[in-house]
Structures are given as C-alpha cells and as structure tokens.
N, C-alpha and C positions, 0 to 999 in steps of 0.2 A: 669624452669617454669616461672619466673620471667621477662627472656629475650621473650620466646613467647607472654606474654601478653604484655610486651612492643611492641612486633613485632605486633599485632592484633590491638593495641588502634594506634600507628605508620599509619600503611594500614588505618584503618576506618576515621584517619583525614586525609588523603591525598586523599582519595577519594571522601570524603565530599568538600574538596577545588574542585577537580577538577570537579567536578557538577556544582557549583555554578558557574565558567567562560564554560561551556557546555551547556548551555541551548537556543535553538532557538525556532523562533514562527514561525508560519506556515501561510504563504501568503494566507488570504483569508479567515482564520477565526481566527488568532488572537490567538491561543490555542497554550499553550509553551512546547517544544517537547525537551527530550532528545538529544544532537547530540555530540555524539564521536568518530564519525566515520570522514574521511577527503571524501570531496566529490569526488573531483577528483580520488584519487583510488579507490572507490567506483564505480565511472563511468569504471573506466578503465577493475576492476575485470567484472564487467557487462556485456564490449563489449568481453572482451574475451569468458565468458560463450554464450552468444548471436554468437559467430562465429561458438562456437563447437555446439550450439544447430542447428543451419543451418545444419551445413555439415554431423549431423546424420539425417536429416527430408528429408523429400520428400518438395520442395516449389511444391506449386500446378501451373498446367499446365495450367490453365484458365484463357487467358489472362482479359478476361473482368471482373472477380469478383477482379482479383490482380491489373489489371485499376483502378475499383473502389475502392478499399481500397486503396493506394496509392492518391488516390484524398482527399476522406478524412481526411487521415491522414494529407497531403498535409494542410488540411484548418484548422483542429481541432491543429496542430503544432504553425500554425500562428496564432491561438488565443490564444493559450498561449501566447505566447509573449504579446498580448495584454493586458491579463489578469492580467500577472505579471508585466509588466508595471504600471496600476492601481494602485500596492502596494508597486513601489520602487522597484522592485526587478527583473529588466528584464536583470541585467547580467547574474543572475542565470540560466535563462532557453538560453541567449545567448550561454552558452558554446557546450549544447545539441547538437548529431547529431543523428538525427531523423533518425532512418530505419524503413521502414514496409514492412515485409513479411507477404504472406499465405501461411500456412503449411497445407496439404496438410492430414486430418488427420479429425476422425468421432469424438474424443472430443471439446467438448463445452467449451471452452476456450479462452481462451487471455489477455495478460499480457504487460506492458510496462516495463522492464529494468532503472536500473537509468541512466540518461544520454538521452535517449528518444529511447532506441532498442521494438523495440513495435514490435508482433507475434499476428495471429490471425490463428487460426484453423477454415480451412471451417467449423467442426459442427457445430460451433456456426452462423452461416450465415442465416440457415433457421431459427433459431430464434429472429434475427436482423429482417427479412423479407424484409427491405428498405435501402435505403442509409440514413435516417436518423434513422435506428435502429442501424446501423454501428459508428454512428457517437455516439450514447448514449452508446454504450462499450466503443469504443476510445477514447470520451473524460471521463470515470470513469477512465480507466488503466492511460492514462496519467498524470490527479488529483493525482494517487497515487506516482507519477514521481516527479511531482513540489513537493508535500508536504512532499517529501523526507520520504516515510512512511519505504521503506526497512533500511535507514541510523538507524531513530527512533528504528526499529525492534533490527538490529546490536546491538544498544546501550543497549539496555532494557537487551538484553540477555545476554551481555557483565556485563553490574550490576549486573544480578541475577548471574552470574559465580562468581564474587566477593563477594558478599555476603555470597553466600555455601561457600566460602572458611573461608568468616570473620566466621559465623557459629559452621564451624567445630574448628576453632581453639580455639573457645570460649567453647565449647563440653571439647575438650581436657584442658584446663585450669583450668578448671570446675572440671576435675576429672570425669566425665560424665562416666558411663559404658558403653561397645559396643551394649548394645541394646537399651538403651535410647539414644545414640548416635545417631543408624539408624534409631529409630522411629522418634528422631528430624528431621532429614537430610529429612525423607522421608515428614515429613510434612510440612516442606520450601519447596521443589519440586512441591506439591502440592496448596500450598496456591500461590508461585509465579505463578505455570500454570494458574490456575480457577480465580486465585485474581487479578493478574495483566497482565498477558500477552495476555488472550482471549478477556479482556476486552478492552484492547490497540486495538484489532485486529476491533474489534467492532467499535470502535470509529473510525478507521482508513477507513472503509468500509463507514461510513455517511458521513466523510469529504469528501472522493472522488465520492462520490453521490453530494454533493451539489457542488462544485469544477464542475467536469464532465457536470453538469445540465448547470452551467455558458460558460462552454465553446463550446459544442455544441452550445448553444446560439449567443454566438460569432462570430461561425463560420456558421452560415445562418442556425442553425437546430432548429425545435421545440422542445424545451425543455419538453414539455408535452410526447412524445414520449420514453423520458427515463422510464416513468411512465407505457407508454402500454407494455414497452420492460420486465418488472418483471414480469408484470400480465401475459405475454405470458411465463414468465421463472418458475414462481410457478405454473404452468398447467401441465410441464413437468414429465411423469409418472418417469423419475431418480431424479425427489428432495426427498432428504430426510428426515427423520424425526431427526435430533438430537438435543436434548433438548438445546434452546437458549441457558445456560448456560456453555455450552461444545460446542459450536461453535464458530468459530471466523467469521463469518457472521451475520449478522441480520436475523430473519426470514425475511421471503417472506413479508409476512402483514408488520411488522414494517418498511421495508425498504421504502413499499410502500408509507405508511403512511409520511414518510421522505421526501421520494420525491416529495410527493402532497406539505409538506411543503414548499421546497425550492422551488416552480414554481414560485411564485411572484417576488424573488429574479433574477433569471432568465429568465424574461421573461421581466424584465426593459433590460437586453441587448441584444434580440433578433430581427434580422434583418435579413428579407426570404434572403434565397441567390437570387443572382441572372442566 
C-alpha cells in the first residue's frame, strides 16, 4: 500500500514539473496554452491522415470552384506568414506545407490539419456565396492551424488520462469501495468533459474567429463578411439546438456578437485586394 502511494504522490510531482516547462502562448492573443505534444509529428501524423482522407474522397471535378479555393487559400497562406511575423513567430508557420483540396461531398465543412492540410467540402460553398465568404472559413480553420488548437486539444486529453489514473490510484489507497470508486471515476469524466474540455473548445472557436477575421483582412478580404457568413450559417434549417453548455461551439448569436467585436481589430489591417 505504501509503495503505491509513493508511486501516485512520485507521478503527481513529475507531472506537475513537467507542466510547468510545457506551457506555450498563442500568437495573437497572448493566452497560455498547454503544449506536450512535439509539433513536427504532430504535423507529420496530420499529413498522413490528410493523404488517406484524399484517396478515400471524391476531389471535386470543377475546375473553377477548385481555381478559386486554391487562390484563396493561396492569399489567406501568405497572410499568415504575415501575421505571425507581427508576433515573432514566422518560423512557425515557415515549416507549413499548405495543400488545399475540394472534396467533392454535400456536408458543410472544412477543416485545416496541423501543418496547413486544409479540405473544404463543396456543401459548404453555397453558404460562403463569394470568394470572400471562402476566404472567412479559410482564414477561421487556418487560425486554428497557427494556434496550434489540435496540439492544445492532444494535451488536455493527455492530462485528463493522467489524472484518472492519479485518481484511481488514490481510490485504491484510500481503501475506496468499487462503487464509490466508479461513482468517483464517473464524476471526474464528467466534470473534465462539461468543466474543462467543452469549455477549451469554446475558447478555441473565438480565438480562431478573431485570428481568421485578421487574416482575411490581410489577405484583401473584408473582414465584415465573416460576420454575414454566421448570420447566413444560423439561418440554416440543420443548426441545431444543443444547449451552449454541451457544445463545443458558441452559439450562433454569441459568435456573432464576437465577431462584431473583433471588426475594429481587423479592419486596422484590411487592404481591398487588388
């Protein structure tokens, strides 16, 4: 019994140290983020999912919507760089190699990869409507690229797995019986989901809303246009109702509201294309 709690209080300072040298901030807003994860395999696990997700999709046949998203990506890429530049930090998005396909498919989607594998699903296209509704998707997914929100995610979940383990060992030390045992276990699963993980998710959704809003900006688009692109997206009879708290999005409205925020912020770097 003895050597377990050694072994438990052992784990809990070793994990406590290595937090403390694990912690990164996030270009652009300054807010200090978990990171235990190594980037480069992180990129790497990325591009390999990103090949196998190609070679089971249909890439869509049309040349001129896959023109256009390729352009954009093309501009909303190189404002990255610019962007992290701004903050010191433009080796990071250096290493990136930007691909952008369209997948060829009626969900409402699209996602950036770490590393810069970026996917966009024609269904979402008619609710972009413009090349600068395009450009306020692409530069949100790619926000969540630079601010390394999947490494963050890795990490957090990586802690809570540690934890249930410090947990249960502390259960067993404890003398704990197996049904206060499982009622513990089950109410750490629950308090990390609702308490800390949806709310990460949440946060992680604003940062790459105002992130996104800067970079379209960047790259010749009006940043006011992110703003029409939700109002057209909370319209849609498939949004759903799940109670903010059980969501890892923002509502519709508060997003909104978010985004009306960040325009000023965005709109100091905003230069029409040409």
């Amino acid at each position: 019994m003895k050597t377990l709690k050694h072994c438990s209080q052992l784990l809990l300072t070793l994990v406590m140290a290595y937090m403390l040298t694990a912690c990164a901030t996030v270009a652009g807003t300054g807010r200090s983020q978990l990171s235990l994860v190594d980037d480069a395999e992180l990129n790497q696990a990325a591009s390999l999912s990103y090949k196998q997700l190609l070679s089971e999709s249909h890439l869509s046949s049309n040349r001129q919507k896959t023109k256009l998203l390729k352009q954009v990506g093309a501009r909303i890429s190189a404002a990255a760089k610019v962007l992290m530049a701004e903050y010191g930090r433009e080796n990071e998005v250096a290493k990136y190699q930007w691909e952008f396909n369209l997948i060829d498919s009626d969900e409402i989607n699209a996602f950036c990869m770490p590393g810069g594998k970026v996917a966009f699903y024609t269904g979402i296209l008619p609710v972009c409507e413009s090349e600068a509704g395009i450009a306020a998707v692409m530069g949100h997914e790619v926000a969540h690229a630079l601010a390394k929100h999947s490494n963050e995610r890795v990490s957090q979940q990586m802690l809570t797995s540690v934890g249930a383990s410090l947990l249960s060992i502390g259960l067993q030390v404890g003398g704990a019986s197996a049904v206060s045992a499982d009622l513990a276990m089950t109410a750490f699963a629950v308090g990390s989901q609702y308490g800390v993980l949806l709310p990460f998710s949440r946060a992680h959704e604003a940062e790459a809303d105002r992130l996104g809003m800067s970079l379209m900006a960047l790259a010749g688009y009006d940043p006011r246009e992110a703003v029409a692109l939700w109002q057209r997206m909370a319209k849609l009879p498939s949004r759903g109702s799940t109670p903010y708290f059980l969501s890892t999005h923002p509502s519709d409205s508060q997003r909104i509201k978010n985004l009306e925020k960040f325009i000023p912020e965005a709109q100091t770097r905003f230069r029409p294309k040409k």
